[in-house]
C-alpha positions as CSV (number, residue, x, y, z in Angstrom):
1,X,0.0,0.0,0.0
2,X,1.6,3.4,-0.8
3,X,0.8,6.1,1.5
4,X,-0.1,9.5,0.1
5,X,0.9,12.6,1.5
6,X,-2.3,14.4,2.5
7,X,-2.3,18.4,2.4
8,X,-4.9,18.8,5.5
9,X,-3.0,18.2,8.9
10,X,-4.9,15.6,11.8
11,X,-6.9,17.0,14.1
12,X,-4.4,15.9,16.8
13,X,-2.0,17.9,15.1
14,X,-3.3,20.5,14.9
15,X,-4.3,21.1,18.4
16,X,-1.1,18.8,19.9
17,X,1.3,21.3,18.0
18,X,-0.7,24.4,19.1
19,X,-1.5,25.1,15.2
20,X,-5.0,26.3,15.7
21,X,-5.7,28.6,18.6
22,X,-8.6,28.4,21.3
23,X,-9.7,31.7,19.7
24,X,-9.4,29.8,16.4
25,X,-11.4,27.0,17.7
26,X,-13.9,29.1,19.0
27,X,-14.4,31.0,15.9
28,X,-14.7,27.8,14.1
29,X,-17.8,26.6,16.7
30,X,-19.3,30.0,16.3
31,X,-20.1,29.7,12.6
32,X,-21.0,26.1,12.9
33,X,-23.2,27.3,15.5
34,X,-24.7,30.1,13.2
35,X,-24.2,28.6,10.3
36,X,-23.5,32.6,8.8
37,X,-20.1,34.8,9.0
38,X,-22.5,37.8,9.4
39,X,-24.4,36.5,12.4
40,X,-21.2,34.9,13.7
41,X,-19.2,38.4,13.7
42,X,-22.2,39.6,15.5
43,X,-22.5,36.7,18.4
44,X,-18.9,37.2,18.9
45,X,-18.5,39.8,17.9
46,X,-15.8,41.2,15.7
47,X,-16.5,42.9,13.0
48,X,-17.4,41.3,9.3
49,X,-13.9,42.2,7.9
50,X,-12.0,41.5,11.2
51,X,-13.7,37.7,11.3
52,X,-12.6,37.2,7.3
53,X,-8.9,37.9,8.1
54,X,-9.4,35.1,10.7
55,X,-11.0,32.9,8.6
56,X,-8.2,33.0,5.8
57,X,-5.5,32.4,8.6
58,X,-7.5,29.5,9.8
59,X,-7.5,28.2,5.9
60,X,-4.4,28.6,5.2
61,X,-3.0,26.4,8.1
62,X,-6.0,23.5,7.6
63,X,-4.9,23.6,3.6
64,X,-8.3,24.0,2.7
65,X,-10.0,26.6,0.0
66,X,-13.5,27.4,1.5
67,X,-14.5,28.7,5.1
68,X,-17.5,25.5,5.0
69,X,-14.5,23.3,4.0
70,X,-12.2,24.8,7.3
71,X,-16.0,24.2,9.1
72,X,-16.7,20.6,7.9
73,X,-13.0,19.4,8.5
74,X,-13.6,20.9,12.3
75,X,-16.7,18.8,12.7
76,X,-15.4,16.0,11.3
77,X,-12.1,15.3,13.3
78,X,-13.3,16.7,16.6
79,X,-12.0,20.1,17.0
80,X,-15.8,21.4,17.3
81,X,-18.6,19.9,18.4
Protein backbone atom coordinates (compact mmCIF):
# COMPACT_ATOMS: atom_id res chain seq x y z
CA UNK A 1 0.00 0.00 0.00
CA UNK A 2 1.57 3.36 -0.78
CA UNK A 3 0.80 6.06 1.52
CA UNK A 4 -0.13 9.48 0.15
CA UNK A 5 0.88 12.58 1.52
CA UNK A 6 -2.27 14.44 2.45
CA UNK A 7 -2.30 18.40 2.39
CA UNK A 8 -4.94 18.78 5.47
CA UNK A 9 -3.00 18.18 8.88
CA UNK A 10 -4.86 15.62 11.75
CA UNK A 11 -6.94 17.03 14.09
CA UNK A 12 -4.45 15.87 16.78
CA UNK A 13 -2.05 17.86 15.14
CA UNK A 14 -3.25 20.55 14.93
CA UNK A 15 -4.33 21.14 18.36
CA UNK A 16 -1.08 18.85 19.91
CA UNK A 17 1.31 21.33 17.99
CA UNK A 18 -0.74 24.41 19.06
CA UNK A 19 -1.52 25.14 15.25
CA UNK A 20 -4.96 26.29 15.65
CA UNK A 21 -5.74 28.65 18.62
CA UNK A 22 -8.59 28.42 21.27
CA UNK A 23 -9.69 31.72 19.75
CA UNK A 24 -9.44 29.77 16.39
CA UNK A 25 -11.37 27.04 17.73
CA UNK A 26 -13.91 29.10 18.97
CA UNK A 27 -14.42 31.03 15.94
CA UNK A 28 -14.75 27.77 14.06
CA UNK A 29 -17.78 26.57 16.73
CA UNK A 30 -19.28 30.04 16.32
CA UNK A 31 -20.06 29.74 12.57
CA UNK A 32 -21.03 26.11 12.92
CA UNK A 33 -23.17 27.30 15.48
CA UNK A 34 -24.67 30.10 13.18
CA UNK A 35 -24.21 28.63 10.31
CA UNK A 36 -23.46 32.60 8.80
CA UNK A 37 -20.07 34.83 8.98
CA UNK A 38 -22.47 37.82 9.36
CA UNK A 39 -24.39 36.47 12.35
CA UNK A 40 -21.21 34.88 13.67
CA UNK A 41 -19.21 38.45 13.66
CA UNK A 42 -22.18 39.63 15.49
CA UNK A 43 -22.48 36.67 18.41
CA UNK A 44 -18.88 37.20 18.85
CA UNK A 45 -18.46 39.83 17.93
CA UNK A 46 -15.80 41.19 15.68
CA UNK A 47 -16.52 42.95 13.05
CA UNK A 48 -17.38 41.32 9.33
CA UNK A 49 -13.87 42.21 7.85
CA UNK A 50 -12.04 41.49 11.23
CA UNK A 51 -13.72 37.75 11.30
CA UNK A 52 -12.57 37.15 7.28
CA UNK A 53 -8.89 37.95 8.09
CA UNK A 54 -9.38 35.10 10.66
CA UNK A 55 -10.97 32.86 8.61
CA UNK A 56 -8.18 33.01 5.81
CA UNK A 57 -5.53 32.35 8.56
CA UNK A 58 -7.45 29.48 9.79
CA UNK A 59 -7.45 28.24 5.91
CA UNK A 60 -4.44 28.60 5.18
CA UNK A 61 -3.02 26.39 8.05
CA UNK A 62 -6.04 23.53 7.61
CA UNK A 63 -4.92 23.58 3.60
CA UNK A 64 -8.29 23.97 2.72
CA UNK A 65 -9.98 26.60 0.03
CA UNK A 66 -13.50 27.39 1.53
CA UNK A 67 -14.52 28.66 5.09
CA UNK A 68 -17.54 25.51 4.96
CA UNK A 69 -14.49 23.26 4.05
CA UNK A 70 -12.22 24.78 7.28
CA UNK A 71 -15.95 24.17 9.15
CA UNK A 72 -16.68 20.64 7.91
CA UNK A 73 -13.02 19.41 8.49
CA UNK A 74 -13.63 20.88 12.28
CA UNK A 75 -16.73 18.80 12.66
CA UNK A 76 -15.41 16.00 11.33
CA UNK A 77 -12.15 15.34 13.28
CA UNK A 78 -13.33 16.73 16.56
CA UNK A 79 -11.98 20.12 16.99
CA UNK A 80 -15.81 21.39 17.30
CA UNK A 81 -18.64 19.85 18.38
Amino acid sequence: VELVDCPVASAATIIKQGLLTENERHLLQRLADYGSMQCAARAIPRSYTTLKRELATIREKLGVHTTLQAVVWALRNGVIR
